[in-house]
C-alpha positions as CSV (number, residue, x, y, z in Angstrom):
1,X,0.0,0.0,0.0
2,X,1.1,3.7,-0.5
3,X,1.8,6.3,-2.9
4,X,4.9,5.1,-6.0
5,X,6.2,7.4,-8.4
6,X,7.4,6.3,-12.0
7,X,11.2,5.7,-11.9
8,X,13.5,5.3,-14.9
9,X,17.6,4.6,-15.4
10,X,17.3,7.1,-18.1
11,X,20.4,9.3,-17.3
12,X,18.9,11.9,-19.3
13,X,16.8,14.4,-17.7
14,X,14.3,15.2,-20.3
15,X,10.4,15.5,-20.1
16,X,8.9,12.0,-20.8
17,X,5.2,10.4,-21.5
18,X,5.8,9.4,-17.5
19,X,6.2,12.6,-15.7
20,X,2.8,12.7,-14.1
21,X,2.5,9.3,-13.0
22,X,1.6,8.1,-10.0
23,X,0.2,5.1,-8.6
24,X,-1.9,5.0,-5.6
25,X,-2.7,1.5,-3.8
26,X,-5.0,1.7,-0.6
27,X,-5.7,-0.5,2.0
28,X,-9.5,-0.5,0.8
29,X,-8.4,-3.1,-1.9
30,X,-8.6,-0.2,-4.6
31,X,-6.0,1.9,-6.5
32,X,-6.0,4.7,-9.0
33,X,-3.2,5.1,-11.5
34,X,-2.7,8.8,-13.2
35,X,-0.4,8.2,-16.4
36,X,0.8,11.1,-18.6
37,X,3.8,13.4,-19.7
38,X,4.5,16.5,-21.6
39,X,4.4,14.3,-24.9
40,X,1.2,11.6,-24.0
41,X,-2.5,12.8,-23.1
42,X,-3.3,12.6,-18.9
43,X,-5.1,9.3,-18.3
44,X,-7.0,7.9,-15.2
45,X,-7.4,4.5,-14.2
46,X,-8.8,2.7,-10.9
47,X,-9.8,-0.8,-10.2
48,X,-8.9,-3.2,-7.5
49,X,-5.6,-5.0,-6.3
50,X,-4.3,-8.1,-5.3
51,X,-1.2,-9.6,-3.5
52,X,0.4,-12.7,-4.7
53,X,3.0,-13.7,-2.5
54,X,6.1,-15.8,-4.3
55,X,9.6,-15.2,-5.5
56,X,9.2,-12.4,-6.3
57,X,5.6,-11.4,-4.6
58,X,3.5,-9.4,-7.0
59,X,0.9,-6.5,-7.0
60,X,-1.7,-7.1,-9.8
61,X,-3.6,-4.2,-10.5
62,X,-7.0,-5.5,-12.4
63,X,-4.5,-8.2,-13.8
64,X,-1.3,-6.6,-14.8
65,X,1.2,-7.5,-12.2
66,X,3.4,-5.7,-10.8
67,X,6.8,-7.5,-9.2
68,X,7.8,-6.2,-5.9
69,X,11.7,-5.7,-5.4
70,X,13.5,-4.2,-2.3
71,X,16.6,-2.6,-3.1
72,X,18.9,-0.2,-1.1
73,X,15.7,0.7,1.5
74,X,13.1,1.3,-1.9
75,X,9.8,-0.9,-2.8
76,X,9.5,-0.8,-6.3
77,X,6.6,-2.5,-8.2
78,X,8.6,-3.4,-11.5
79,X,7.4,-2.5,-14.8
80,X,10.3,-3.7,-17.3
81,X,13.1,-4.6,-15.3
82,X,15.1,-5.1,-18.5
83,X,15.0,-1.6,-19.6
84,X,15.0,-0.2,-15.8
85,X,11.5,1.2,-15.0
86,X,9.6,0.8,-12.3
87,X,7.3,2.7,-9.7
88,X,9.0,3.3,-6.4
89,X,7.3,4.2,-3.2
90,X,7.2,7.8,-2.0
91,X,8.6,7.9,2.0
């Protein structure tokens, strides 16, 4: 549960179709997920989540799922690991 932010290994600093989003996952079983940027349209979606624990445990958010990774004192909910984005949660 909490509030994530989108993260990215992107060294570059430049404006991105991710720079509004935000995930929000409440202890009501519900979430709501703003998407959006400077170059892609604002979009809102909510729906309901689920835990699944395993190796790794994942989030599913209305059936995309979300792996959860700890690393250096951050919970991320990874999106493509391969090309290093994921949504980390905001202390």
């Amino acid at each position: 549960m909490g509030n994530y932010i989108y993260k990215s290994e992107d060294p570059e600093g430049r404006p991105s179709d991710h720079d509004w989003d935000r995930l929000i996952i409440r202890a009501d079983g519900t979430y709501d997920l703003v998407e959006g940027g400077p170059t892609k349209p604002r979009s809102e979606k909510t729906g309901v989540w689920n835990f699944y624990p395993g190796d790794p445990p994942i989030v599913d958010l209305d059936h995309a799922g979300y792996p959860i990774e700890i690393k250096r004192n951050e919970v991320r909910l990874l999106i493509d690991l391969d090309v290093g984005i994921w949504y980390a949660k905001i202390r």
